[in-house]
N, C-alpha and C positions, 0 to 999 in steps of 0.2 A: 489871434488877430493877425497873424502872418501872412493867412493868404488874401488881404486886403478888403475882408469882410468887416464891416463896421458893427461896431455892437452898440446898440441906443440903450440903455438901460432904462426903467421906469421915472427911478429918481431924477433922470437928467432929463427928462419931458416934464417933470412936473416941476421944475426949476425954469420953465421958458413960460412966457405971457401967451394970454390965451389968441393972440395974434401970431404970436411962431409958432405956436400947437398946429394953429391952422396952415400956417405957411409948410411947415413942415411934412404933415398931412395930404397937403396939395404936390409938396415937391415932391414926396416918395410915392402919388399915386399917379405922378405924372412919369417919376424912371419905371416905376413897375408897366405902364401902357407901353413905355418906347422899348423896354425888352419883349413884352410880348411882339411888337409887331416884328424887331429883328428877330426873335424865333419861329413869327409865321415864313417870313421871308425865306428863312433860310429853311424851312421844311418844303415851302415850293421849290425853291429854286433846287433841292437837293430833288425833289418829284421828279421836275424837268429834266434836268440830267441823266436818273437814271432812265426815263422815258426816251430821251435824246441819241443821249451817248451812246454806240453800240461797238463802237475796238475801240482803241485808246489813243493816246493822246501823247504820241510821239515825238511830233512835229512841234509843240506846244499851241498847234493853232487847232481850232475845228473847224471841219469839212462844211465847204457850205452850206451842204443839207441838215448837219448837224446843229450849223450856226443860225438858220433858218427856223428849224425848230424848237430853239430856243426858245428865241425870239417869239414867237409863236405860241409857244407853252406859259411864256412867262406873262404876258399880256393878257392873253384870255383870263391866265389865276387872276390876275388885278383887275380885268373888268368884271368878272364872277363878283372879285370881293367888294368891288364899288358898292354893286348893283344892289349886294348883301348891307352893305355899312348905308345906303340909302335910305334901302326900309326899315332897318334899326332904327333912323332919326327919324322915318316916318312913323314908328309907331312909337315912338319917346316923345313927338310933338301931341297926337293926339290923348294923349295920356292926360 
């Protein structure tokens, strides 16, 4: 448990009320959603770059057409994946 890994064991879930079963249930599949979405993020945004990027990064700034592209790469992924998360709740409504 060193490296900040929690360990839930059985016994200690079945020692809470069936109200912290739930709440617990709830909290751990609401940090399991918020790391997926920080590891979509970071696989765009690593896309974008290598897409972007083309010398380095000397200066610690990038080039405006760099910066531009970005910008560019990164908003597209997030309106793609709206457009995607839309019709997800469009077909989870009609269900």
């Amino acid at each position: 448990m060193d490296d900040g890994e929690l360990i839930i064991k059985p016994q200690d879930i079945e020692r809470l009320t069936p109200r912290e079963q739930h709440e617990l249930q709830s909290f751990l599949q609401s940090e399991s959603q918020k790391a997926q979405v920080q590891k979509q993020i970071h696989e765009l945004t690593e896309m974008c770059f290598k897409k972007c990027i083309t010398g380095t990064i000397s200066s610690g700034k990038l080039s405006s057409k760099e910066e531009s592209c970005m910008a560019n790469c990164v908003n597209r992924l997030f309106d793609s994946n709206m457009v995607i998360l839309k019709h997800l709740e469009t077909l989870r409504a009609n269900q």
